[in-house]
PDB file of the backbone (N, CA, C, O) and the ligand in Angstrom, with CONECT records:
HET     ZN  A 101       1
ATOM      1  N   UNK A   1     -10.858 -70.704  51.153  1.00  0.00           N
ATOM      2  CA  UNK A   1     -12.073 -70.865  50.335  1.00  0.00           C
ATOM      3  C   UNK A   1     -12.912 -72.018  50.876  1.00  0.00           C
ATOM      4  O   UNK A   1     -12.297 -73.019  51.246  1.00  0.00           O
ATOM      5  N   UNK A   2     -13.893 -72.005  50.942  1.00  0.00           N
ATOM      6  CA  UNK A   2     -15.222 -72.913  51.792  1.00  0.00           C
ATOM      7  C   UNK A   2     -15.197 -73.717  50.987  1.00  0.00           C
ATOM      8  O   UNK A   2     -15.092 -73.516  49.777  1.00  0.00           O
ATOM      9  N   UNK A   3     -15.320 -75.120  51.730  1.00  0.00           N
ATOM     10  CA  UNK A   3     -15.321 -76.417  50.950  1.00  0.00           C
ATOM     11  C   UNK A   3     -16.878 -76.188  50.509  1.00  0.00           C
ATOM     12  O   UNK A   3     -17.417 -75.825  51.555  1.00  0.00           O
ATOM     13  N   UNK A   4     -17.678 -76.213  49.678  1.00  0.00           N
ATOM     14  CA  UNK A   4     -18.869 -76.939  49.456  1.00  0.00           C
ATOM     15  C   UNK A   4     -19.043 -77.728  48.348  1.00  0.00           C
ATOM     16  O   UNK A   4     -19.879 -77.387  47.512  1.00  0.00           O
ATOM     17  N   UNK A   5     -18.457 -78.628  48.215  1.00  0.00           N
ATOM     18  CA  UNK A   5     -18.417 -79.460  47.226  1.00  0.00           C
ATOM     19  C   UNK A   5     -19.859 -80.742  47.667  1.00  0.00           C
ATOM     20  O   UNK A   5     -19.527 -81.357  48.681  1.00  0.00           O
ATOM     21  N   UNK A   6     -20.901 -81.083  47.268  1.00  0.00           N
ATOM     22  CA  UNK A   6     -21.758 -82.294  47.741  1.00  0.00           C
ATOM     23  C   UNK A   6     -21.637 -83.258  46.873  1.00  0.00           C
ATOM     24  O   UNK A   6     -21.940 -83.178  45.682  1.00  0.00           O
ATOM     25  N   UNK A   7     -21.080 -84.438  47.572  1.00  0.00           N
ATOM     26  CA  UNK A   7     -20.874 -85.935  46.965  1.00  0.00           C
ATOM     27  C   UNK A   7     -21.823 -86.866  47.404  1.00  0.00           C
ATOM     28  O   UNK A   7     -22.154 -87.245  48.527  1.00  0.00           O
ATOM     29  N   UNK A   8     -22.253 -87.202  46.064  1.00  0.00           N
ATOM     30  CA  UNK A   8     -23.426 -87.908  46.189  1.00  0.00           C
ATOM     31  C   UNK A   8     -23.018 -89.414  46.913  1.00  0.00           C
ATOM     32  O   UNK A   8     -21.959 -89.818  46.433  1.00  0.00           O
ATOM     33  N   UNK A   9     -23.395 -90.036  47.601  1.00  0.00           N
ATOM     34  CA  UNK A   9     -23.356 -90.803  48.024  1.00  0.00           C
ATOM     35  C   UNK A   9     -25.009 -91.766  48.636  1.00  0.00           C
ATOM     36  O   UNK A   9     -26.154 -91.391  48.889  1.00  0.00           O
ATOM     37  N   UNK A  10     -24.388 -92.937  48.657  1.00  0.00           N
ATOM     38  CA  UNK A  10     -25.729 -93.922  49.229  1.00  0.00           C
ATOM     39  C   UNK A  10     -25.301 -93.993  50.815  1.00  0.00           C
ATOM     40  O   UNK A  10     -24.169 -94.036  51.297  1.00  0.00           O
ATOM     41  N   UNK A  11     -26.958 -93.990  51.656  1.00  0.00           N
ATOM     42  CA  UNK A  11     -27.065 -94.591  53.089  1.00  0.00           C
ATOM     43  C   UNK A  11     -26.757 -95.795  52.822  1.00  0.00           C
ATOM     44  O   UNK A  11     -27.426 -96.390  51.978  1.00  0.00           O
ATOM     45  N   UNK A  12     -25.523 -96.532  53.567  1.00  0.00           N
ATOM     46  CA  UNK A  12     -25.324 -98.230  53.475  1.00  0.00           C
ATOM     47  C   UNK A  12     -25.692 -98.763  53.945  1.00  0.00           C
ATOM     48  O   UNK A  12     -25.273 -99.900  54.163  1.00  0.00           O
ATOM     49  N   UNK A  13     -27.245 -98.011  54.635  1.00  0.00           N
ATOM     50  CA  UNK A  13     -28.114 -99.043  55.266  1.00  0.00           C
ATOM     51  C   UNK A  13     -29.413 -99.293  54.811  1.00  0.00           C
ATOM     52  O   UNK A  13     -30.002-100.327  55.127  1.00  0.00           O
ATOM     53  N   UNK A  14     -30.111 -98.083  53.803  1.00  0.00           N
ATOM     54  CA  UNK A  14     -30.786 -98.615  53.420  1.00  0.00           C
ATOM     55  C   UNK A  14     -30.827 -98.113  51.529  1.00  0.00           C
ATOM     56  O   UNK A  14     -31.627 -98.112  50.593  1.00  0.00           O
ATOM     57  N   UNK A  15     -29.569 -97.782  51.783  1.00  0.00           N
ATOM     58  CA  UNK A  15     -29.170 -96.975  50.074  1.00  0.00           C
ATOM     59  C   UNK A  15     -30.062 -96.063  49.651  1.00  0.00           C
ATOM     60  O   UNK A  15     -30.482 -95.999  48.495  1.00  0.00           O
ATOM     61  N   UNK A  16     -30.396 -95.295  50.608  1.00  0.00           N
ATOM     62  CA  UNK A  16     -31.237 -93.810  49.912  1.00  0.00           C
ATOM     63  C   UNK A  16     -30.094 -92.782  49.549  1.00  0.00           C
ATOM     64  O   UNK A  16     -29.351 -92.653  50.522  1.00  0.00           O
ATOM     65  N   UNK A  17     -29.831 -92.260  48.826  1.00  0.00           N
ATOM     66  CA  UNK A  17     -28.835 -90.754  48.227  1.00  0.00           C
ATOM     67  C   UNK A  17     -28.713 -90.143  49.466  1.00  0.00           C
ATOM     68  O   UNK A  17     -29.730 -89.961  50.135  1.00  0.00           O
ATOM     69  N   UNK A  18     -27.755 -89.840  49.828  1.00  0.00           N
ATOM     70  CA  UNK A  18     -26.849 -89.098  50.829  1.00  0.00           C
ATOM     71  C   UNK A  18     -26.225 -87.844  50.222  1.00  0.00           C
ATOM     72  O   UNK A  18     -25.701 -87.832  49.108  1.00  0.00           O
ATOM     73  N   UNK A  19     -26.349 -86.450  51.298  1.00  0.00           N
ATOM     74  CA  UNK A  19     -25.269 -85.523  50.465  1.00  0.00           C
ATOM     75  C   UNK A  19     -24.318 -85.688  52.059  1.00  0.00           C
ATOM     76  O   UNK A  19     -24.504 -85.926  53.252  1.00  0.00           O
ATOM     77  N   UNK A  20     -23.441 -85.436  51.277  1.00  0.00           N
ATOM     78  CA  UNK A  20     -22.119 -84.952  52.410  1.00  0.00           C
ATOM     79  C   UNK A  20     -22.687 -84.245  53.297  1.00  0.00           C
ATOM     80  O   UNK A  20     -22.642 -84.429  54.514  1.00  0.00           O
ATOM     81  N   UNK A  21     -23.219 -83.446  52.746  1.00  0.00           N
ATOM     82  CA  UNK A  21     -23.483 -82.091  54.371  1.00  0.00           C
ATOM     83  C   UNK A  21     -24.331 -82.434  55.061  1.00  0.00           C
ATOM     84  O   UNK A  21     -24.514 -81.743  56.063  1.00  0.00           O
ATOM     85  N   UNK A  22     -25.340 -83.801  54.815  1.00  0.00           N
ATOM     86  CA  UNK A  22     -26.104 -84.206  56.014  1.00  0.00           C
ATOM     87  C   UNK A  22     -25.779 -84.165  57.274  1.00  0.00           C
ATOM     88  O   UNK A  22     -24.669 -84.696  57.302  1.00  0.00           O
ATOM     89  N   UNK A  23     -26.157 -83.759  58.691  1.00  0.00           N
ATOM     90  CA  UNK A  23     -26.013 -84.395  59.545  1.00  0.00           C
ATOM     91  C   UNK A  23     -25.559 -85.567  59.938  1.00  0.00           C
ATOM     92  O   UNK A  23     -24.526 -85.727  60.589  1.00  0.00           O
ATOM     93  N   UNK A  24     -26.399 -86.542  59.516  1.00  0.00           N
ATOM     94  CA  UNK A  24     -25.716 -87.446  59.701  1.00  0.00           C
ATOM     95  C   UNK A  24     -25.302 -88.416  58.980  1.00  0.00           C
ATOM     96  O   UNK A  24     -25.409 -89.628  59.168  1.00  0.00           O
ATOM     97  N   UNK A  25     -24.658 -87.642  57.861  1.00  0.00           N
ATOM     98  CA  UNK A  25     -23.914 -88.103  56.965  1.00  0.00           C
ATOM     99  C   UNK A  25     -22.453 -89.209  57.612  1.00  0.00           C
ATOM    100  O   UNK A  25     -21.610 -88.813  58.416  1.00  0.00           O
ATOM    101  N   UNK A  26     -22.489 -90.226  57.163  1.00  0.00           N
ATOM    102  CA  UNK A  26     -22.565 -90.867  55.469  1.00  0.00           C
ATOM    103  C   UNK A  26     -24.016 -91.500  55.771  1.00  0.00           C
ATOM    104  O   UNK A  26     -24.376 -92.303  54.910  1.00  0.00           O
ATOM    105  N   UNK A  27     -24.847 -91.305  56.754  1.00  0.00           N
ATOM    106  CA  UNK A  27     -26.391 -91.844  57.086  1.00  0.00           C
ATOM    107  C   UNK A  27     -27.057 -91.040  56.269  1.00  0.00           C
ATOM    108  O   UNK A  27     -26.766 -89.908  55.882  1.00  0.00           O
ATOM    109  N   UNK A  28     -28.206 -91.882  55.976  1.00  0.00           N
ATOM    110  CA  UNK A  28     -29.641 -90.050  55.873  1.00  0.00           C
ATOM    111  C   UNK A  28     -30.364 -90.062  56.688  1.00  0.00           C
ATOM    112  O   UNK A  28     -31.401 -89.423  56.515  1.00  0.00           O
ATOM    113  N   UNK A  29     -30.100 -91.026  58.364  1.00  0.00           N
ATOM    114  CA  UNK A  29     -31.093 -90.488  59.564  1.00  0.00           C
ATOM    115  C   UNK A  29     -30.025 -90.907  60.855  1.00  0.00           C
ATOM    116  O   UNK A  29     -28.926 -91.451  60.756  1.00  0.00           O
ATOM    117  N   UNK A  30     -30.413 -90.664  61.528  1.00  0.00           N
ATOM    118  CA  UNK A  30     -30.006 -91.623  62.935  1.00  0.00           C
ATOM    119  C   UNK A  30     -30.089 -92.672  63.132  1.00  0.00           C
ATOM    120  O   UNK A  30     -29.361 -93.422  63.782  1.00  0.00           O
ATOM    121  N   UNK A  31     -31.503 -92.945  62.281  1.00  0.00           N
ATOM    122  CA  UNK A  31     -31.883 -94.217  62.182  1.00  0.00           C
ATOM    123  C   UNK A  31     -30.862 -95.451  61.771  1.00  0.00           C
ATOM    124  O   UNK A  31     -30.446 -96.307  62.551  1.00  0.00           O
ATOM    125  N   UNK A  32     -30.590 -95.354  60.520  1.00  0.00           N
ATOM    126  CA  UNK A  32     -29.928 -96.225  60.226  1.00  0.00           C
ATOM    127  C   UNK A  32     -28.264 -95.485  60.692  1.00  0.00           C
ATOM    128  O   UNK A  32     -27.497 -96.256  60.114  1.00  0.00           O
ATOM    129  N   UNK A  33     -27.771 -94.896  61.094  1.00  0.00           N
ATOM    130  CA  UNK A  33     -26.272 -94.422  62.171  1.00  0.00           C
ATOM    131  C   UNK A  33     -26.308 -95.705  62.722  1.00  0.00           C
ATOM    132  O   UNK A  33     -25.485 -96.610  62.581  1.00  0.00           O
ATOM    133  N   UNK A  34     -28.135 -95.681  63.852  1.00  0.00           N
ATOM    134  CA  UNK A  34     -27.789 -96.483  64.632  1.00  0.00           C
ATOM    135  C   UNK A  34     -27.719 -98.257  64.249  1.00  0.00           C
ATOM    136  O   UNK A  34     -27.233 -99.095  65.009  1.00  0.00           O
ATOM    137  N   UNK A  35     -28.223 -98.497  63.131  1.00  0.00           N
ATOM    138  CA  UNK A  35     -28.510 -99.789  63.082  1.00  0.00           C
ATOM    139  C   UNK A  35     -27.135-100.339  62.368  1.00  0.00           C
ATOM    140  O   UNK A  35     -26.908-101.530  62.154  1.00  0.00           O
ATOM    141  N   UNK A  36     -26.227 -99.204  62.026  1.00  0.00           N
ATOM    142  CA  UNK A  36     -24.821 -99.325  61.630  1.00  0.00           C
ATOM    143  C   UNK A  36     -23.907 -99.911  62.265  1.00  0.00           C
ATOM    144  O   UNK A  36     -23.237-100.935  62.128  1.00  0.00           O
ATOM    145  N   UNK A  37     -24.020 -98.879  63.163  1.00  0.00           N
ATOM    146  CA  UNK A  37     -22.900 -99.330  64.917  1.00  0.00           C
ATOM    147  C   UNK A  37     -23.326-100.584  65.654  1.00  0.00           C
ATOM    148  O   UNK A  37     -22.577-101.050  66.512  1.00  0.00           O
ATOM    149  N   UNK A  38     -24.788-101.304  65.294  1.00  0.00           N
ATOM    150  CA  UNK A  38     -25.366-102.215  65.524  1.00  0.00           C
ATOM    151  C   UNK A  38     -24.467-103.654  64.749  1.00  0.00           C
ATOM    152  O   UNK A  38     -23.951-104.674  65.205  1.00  0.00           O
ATOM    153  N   UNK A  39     -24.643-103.013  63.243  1.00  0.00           N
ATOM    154  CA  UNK A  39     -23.898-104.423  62.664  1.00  0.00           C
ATOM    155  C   UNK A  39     -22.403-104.300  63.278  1.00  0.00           C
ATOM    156  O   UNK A  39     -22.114-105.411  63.722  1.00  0.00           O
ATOM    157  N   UNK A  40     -21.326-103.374  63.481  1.00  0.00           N
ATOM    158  CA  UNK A  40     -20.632-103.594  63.565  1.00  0.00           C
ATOM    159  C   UNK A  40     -20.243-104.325  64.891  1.00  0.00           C
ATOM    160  O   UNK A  40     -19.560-105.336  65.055  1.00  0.00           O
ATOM    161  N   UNK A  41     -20.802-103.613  65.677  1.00  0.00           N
ATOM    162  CA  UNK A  41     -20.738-104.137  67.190  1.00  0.00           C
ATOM    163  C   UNK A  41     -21.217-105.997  67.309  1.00  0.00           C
ATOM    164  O   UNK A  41     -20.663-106.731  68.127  1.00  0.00           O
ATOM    165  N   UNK A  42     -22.468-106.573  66.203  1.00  0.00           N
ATOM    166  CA  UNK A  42     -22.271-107.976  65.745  1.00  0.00           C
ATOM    167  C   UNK A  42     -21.491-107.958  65.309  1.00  0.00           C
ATOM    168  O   UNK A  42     -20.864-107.436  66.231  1.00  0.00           O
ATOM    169  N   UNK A  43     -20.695-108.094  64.478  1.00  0.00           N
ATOM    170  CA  UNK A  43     -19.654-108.476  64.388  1.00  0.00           C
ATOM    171  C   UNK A  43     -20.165-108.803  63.064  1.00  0.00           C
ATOM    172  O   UNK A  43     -19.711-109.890  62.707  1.00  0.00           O
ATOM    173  N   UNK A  44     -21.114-108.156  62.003  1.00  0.00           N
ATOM    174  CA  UNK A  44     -21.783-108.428  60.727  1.00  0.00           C
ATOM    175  C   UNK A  44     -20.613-108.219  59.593  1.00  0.00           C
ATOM    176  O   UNK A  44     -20.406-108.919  58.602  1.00  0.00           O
ATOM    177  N   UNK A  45     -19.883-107.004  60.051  1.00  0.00           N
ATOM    178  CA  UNK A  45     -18.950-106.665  58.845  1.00  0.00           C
ATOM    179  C   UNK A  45     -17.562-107.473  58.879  1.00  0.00           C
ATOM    180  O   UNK A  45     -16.982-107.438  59.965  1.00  0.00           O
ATOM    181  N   UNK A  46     -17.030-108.099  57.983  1.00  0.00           N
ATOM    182  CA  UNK A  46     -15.870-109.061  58.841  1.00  0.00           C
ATOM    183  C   UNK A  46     -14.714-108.837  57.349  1.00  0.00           C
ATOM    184  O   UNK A  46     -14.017-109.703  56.820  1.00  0.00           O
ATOM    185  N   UNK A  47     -14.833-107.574  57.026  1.00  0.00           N
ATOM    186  CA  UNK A  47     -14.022-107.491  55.316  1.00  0.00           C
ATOM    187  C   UNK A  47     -12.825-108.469  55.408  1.00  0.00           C
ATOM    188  O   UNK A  47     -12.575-109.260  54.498  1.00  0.00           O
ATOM    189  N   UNK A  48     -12.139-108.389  56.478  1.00  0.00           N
ATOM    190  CA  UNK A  48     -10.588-108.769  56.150  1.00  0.00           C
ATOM    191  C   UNK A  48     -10.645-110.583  55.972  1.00  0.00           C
ATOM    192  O   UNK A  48      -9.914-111.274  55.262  1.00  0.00           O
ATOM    193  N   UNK A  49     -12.001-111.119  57.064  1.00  0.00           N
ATOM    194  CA  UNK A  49     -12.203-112.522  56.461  1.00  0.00           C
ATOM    195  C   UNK A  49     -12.847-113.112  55.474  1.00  0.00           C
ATOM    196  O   UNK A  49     -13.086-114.313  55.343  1.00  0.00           O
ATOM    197  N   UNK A  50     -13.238-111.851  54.484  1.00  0.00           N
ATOM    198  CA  UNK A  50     -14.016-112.457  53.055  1.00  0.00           C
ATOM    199  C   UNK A  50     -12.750-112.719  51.964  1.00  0.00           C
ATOM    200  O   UNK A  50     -12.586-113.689  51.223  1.00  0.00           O
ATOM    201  N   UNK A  51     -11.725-111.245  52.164  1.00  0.00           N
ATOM    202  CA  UNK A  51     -10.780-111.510  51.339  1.00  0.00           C
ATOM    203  C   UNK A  51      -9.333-112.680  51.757  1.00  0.00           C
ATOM    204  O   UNK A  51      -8.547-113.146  50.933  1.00  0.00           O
ATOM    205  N   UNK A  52      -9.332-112.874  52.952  1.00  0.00           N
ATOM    206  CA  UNK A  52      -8.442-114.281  53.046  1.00  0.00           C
ATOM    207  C   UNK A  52      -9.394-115.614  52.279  1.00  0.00           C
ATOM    208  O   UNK A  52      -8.819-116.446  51.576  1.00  0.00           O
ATOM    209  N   UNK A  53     -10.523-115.653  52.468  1.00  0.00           N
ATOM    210  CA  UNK A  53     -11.175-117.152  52.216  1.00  0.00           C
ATOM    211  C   UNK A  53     -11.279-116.981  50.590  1.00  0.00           C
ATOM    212  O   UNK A  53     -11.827-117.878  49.949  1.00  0.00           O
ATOM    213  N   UNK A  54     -10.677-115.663  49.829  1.00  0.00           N
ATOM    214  CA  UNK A  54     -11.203-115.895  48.190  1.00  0.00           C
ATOM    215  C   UNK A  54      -9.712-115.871  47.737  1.00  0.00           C
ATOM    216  O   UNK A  54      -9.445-116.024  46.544  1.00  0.00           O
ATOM    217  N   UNK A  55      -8.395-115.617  48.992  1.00  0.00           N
ATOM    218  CA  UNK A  55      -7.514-115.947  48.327  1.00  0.00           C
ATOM    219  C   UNK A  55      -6.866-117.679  48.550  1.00  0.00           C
ATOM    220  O   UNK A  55      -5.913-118.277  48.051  1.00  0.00           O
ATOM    221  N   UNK A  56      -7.912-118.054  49.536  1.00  0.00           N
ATOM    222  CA  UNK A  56      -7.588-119.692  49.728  1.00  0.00           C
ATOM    223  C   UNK A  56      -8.199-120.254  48.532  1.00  0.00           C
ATOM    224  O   UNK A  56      -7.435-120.939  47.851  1.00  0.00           O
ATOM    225  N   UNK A  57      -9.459-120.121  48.090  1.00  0.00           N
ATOM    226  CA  UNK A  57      -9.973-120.951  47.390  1.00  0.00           C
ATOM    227  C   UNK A  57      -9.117-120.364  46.047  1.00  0.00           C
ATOM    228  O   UNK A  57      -9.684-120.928  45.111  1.00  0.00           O
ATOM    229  N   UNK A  58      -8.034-119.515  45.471  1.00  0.00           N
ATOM    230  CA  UNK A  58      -7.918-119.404  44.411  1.00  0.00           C
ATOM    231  C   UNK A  58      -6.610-120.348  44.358  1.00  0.00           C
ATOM    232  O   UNK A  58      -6.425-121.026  43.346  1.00  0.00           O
ATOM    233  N   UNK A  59      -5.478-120.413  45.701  1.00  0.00           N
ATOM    234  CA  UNK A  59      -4.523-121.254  45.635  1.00  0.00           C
ATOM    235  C   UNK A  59      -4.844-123.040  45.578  1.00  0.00           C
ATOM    236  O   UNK A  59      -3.987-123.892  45.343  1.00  0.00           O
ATOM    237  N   UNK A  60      -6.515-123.332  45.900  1.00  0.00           N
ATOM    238  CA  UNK A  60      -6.501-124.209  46.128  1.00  0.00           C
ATOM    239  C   UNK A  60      -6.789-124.875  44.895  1.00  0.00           C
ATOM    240  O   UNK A  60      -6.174-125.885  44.553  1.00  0.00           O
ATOM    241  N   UNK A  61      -7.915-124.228  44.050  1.00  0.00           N
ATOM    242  CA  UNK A  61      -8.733-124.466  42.622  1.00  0.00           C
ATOM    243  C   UNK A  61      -7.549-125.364  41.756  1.00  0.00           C
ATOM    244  O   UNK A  61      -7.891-126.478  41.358  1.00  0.00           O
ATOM    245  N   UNK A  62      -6.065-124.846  41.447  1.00  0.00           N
ATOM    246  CA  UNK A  62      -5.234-125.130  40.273  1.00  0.00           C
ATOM    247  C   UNK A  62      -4.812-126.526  41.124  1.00  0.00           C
ATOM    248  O   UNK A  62      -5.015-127.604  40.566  1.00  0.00           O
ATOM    249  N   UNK A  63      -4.448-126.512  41.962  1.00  0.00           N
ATOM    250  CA  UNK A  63      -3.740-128.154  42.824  1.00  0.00           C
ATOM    251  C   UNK A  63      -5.113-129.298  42.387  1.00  0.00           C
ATOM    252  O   UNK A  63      -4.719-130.448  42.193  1.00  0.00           O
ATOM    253  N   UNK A  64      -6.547-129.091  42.234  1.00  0.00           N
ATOM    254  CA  UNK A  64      -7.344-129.744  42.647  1.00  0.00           C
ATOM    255  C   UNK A  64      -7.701-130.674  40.918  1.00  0.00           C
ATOM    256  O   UNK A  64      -7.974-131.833  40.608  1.00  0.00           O
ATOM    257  N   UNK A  65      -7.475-129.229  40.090  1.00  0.00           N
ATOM    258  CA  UNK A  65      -7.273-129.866  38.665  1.00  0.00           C
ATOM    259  C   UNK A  65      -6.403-130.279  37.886  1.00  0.00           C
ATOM    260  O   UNK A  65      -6.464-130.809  36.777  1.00  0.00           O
ATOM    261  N   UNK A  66      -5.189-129.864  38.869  1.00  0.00           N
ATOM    262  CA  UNK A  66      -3.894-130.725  38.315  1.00  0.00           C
ATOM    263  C   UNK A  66      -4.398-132.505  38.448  1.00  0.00           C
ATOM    264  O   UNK A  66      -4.456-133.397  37.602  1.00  0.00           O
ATOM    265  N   UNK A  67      -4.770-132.462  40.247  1.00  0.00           N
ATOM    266  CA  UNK A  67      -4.884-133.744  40.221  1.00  0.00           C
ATOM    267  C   UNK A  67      -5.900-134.859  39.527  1.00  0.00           C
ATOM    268  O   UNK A  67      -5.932-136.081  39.673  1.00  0.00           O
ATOM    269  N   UNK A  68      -6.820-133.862  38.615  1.00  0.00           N
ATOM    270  CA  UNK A  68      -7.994-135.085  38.391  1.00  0.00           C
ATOM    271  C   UNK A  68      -7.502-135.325  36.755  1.00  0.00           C
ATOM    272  O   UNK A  68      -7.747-136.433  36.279  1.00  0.00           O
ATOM    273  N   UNK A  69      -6.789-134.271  35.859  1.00  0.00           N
ATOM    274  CA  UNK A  69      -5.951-134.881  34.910  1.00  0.00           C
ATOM    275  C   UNK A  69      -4.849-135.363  34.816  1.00  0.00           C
ATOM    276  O   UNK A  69      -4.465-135.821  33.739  1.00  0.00           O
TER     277      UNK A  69
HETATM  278 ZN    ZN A 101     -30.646 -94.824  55.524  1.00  0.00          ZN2+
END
């Protein structure tokens, strides 16, 4: 049985509504495809070092108010 299910989704480049079956889906042009492979290739997207630096500052927060009471 043929998938056609369309999930709405946003371009994450410039958040216009996306369907699945676009071309160049998860894009809604080439345009922003290309300005995608752009951030990544900077080195713009860096997920795995946002979530180490929010689990430092949470071990650090309780040591910092132990010490000022
Ligand atoms: Zn777009």
């Amino acid at each position: 049985m043929p998938r056609k299910r369309t999930l709405k989704l946003r371009c994450p480049i410039c958040k216009k509504p996306v369907k699945s079956g676009d071309a160049e889906f998860p894009f809604c042009s080439d345009r922003c495809r290309t300005i995608d492979l752009g951030k990544w290739a900077s080195g713009a997207y860096v997920i795995p070092s946002v979530e180490d630096a929010d689990e430092q500052i949470r071990e650090v927060t309780p040591e910092d108010s132990d010490e000022e009471s």
